[in-house]
C-alpha positions, 0 to 999 in steps of 0.5 A, spaced: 112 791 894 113 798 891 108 802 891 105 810 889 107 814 896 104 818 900 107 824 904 103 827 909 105 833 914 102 835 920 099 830 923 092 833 924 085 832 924 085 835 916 091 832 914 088 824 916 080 827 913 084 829 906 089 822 907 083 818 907 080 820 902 086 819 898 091 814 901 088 808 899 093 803 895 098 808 898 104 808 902 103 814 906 108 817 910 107 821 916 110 826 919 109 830 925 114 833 929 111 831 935 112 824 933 106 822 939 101 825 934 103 821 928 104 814 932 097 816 934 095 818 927 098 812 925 094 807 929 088 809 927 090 810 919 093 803 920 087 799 924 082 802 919 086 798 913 091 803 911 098 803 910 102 808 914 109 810 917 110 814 921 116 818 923 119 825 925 121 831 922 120 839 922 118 843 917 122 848 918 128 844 917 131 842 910 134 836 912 128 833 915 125 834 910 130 832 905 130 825 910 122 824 910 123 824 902 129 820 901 124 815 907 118 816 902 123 814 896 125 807 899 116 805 899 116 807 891 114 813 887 112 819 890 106 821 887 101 825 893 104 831 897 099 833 903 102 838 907 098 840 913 103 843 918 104 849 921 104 854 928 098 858 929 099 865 932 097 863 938 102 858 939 109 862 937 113 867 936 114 871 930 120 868 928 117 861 929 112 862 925 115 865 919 120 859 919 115 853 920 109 856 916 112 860 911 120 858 909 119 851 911 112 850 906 117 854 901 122 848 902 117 842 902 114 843 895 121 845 893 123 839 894 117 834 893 116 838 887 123 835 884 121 829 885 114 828 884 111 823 879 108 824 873 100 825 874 102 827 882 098 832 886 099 836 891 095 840 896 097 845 902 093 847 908 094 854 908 089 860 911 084 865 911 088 869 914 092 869 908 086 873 905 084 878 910 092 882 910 092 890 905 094 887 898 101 887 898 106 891 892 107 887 885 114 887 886 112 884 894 108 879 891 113 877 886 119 877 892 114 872 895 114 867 890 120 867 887 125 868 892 129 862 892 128 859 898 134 859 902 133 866 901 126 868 903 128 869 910 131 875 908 127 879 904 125 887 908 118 885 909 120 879 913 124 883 917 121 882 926 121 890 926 117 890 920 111 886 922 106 887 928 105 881 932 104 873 931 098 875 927 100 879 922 107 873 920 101 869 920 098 873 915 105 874 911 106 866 912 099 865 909 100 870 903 107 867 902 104 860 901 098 862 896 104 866 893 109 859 892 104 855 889 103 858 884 110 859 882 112 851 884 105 849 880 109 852 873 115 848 875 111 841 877 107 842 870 114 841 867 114 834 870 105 833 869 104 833 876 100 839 880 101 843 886 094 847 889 093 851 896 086 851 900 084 857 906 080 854 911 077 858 915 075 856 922 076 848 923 073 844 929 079 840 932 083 839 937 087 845 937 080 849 936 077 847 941 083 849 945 083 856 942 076 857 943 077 855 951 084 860 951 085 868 952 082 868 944 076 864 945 071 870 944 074 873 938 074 865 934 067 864 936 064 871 935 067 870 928 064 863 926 057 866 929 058 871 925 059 868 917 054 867 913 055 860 914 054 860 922 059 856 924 065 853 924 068 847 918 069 840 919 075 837 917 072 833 912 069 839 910 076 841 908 077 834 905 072 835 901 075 840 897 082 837 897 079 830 894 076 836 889 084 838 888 088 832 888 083 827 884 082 827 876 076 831 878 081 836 879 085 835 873 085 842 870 087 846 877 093 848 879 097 853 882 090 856 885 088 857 892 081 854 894 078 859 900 073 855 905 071 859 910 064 859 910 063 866 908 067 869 914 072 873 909 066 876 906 063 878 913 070 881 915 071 886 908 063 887 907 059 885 913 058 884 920 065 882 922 068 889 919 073 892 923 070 898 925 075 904 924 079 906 929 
């Protein structure tokens, strides 16, 4: 039987709480690209009544990500995309995080968004980090949005001798994605369907605990001791906004991004968290 679909990217804690809330009735589509994360996402989705199918891929590959889509298209319509994949600066290189966080999320809702339904929605995980950078030029700005994607690579800001470590790509991944939603969200509403981007900040999961036990633990756990907030987000939190996003609810909001972070970006440019001048 041919039903709406699903499709969820990064098999995470926050991808499986958004999934949840909105996969019912649904097939979904899971894709990790570590496919022991999506079998097990999988399994606990399926025992719990819904109706996943788990496969590989990797978001910083046009052609599984063009595989995922023409998987999803045997199930039905495409009508939800929940794009919670990436690489932390912790974890890769500067190259591997511009080709997983930023090119491969340009390509995903550049190809998601030529074949969504009408009245379909999207959501990506993106990043406070997106929000603690200097302001980029117009002109930078606009490169980042509107660059065809097989070109972004490319751009001068982009460049290895141009950024100053993995976080500072991570920023620029983060920056880019908030920049591309807004650019595809003026071509999904050419077919009635919306795109939005949410920042979280800290979140408990399992890759956080492992960071807040690693060579960063201090600098993370400072930073939610610090919020206003007082602490670290839950995934369901960050649920909470998407579901906000991709139901009827949300109907009037596309093209923006939600920053959830529990005060820690407000902390950082006017409070506690400042960084002291050099």
């Amino acid at each position: 039987m041919r039903k709406d679909v699903m499709i969820v990217t990064g098999a995470g804690q926050i991808s499986m709480a958004i999934a949840r809330r909105m996969g019912y009735g649904k097939k979904i589509i899971m894709g990790d690209k570590n496919i022991d994360n999506a079998n097990k996402i999988a399994k606990i989705m399926n025992d719990a009544g819904f109706d996943v199918l788990p496969i590989e891929m990797d978001l910083s590959s046009r052609e599984s990500i063009l595989h995922m889509i023409d998987v999803a298209k045997e199930y039905g319509e495409i009508a939800m995309l929940i794009n919670g994949a990436g690489v932390s600066p912790s974890q890769a290189p500067i190259e591997a995080i511009l080709k997983v966080d930023l090119y491969g999320t340009a390509v995903l809702l550049e190809e998601v968004g030529k074949v969504i339904k009408e009245g379909g929605v999207g959501v990506t995980i993106s990043s406070q980090s997106g929000h603690r950078m200097k302001q980029l030029t117009p002109l930078e700005d606009e490169l980042l949005a509107t660059t065809p994607s097989k070109d972004l690579l490319s751009l001068d800001l982009l460049q290895v001798e141009n950024i100053n470590d993995t976080l500072h790509a991570y920023q620029l991944a983060k920056r880019c994605n908030e920049k591309r939603v807004m650019a595809e969200a003026v071509k999904w509403g050419q077919r009635g369907a919306r795109i939005n981007s949410i920042s979280p900040g800290i979140v408990v999961t399992p890759l956080a605990i492992d960071e807040f036990n690693g060579p960063r633990g201090d600098f993370y756990k400072n930073m939610f001791a610090l919020c206003p907030a007082g602490r670290p987000a839950t995934a369901d939190e960050i649920a909470n906004v998407a579901e906000l996003l991709m139901s009827e609810k949300g109907a009037f909001i596309t093209g923006t991004d939600i920053l959830i972070d529990g005060g820690a970006t407000a902390s950082y440019f006017y409070g506690p968290l400042k960084p002291k001048e050099a």
